[in-house]
N, C-alpha and C positions, 0 to 999 in steps of 0.2 A: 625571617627572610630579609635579608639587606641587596641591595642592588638597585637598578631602575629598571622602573618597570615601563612598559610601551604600548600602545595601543594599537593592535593588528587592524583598524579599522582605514586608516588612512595609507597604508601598504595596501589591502586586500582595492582598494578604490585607483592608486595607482596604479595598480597593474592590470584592472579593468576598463581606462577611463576610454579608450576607443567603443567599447563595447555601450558604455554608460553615456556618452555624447552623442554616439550613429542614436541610440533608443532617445534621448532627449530631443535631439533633430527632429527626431519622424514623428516625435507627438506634436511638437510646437509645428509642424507642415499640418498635422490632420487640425491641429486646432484652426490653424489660419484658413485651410481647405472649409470647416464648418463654421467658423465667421462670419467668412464671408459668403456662403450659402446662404444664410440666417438672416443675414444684411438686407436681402431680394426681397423677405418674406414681409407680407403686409401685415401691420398691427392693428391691433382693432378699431371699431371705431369710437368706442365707448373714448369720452375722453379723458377721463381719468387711469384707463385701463392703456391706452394710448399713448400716454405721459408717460406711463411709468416703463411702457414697452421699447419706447425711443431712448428712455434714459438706462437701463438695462442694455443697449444695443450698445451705445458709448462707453458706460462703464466697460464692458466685455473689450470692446476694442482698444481700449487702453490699457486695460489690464495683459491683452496678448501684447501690444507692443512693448510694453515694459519686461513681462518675459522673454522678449526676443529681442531687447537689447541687453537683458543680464544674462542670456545665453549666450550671446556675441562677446560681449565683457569675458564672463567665464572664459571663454573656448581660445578666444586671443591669449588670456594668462596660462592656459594651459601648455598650446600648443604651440604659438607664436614665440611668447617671449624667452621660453627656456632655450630657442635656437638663437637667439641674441646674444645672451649670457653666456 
């Protein structure tokens, strides 16, 4: 078989990406919705159990912000800048 060959994966994603960005929105909303619900909650008082409850609280929150600036990233390359070009 001679020819090129292509990959239906990156086709079947454009032609889904509204669908596929509204579902990435509404998890990174409920994740920030449960953040910072979790944020409220007192940690023990053990202080080792403690330690690691504060530092778990940070980790998580940085870990959301950085998905919700390569979500922002993403979404401007998607949707922004092909109306430039």
């Amino acid at each position: 078989m001679t020819g090129v060959q292509t990959c239906a994966l990156p086709i079947s994603l454009s032609l889904y990406k509204v669908p596929i960005s509204s579902f990435a929105l509404l998890m990174i909303v409920v994740a920030g919705i449960i953040n910072y619900r979790t944020a409220k909650l007192p940690c023990p008082l053990d202080s080792e159990l403690g330690r690691v409850c504060m530092e778990t609280r940070r980790r998580s929150q940085r870990l959301y912000f950085i998905s919700t600036g390569i979500f922002a990233f993403a979404s401007f390359f998607t949707y922004v800048v092909p109306l430039i070009i």
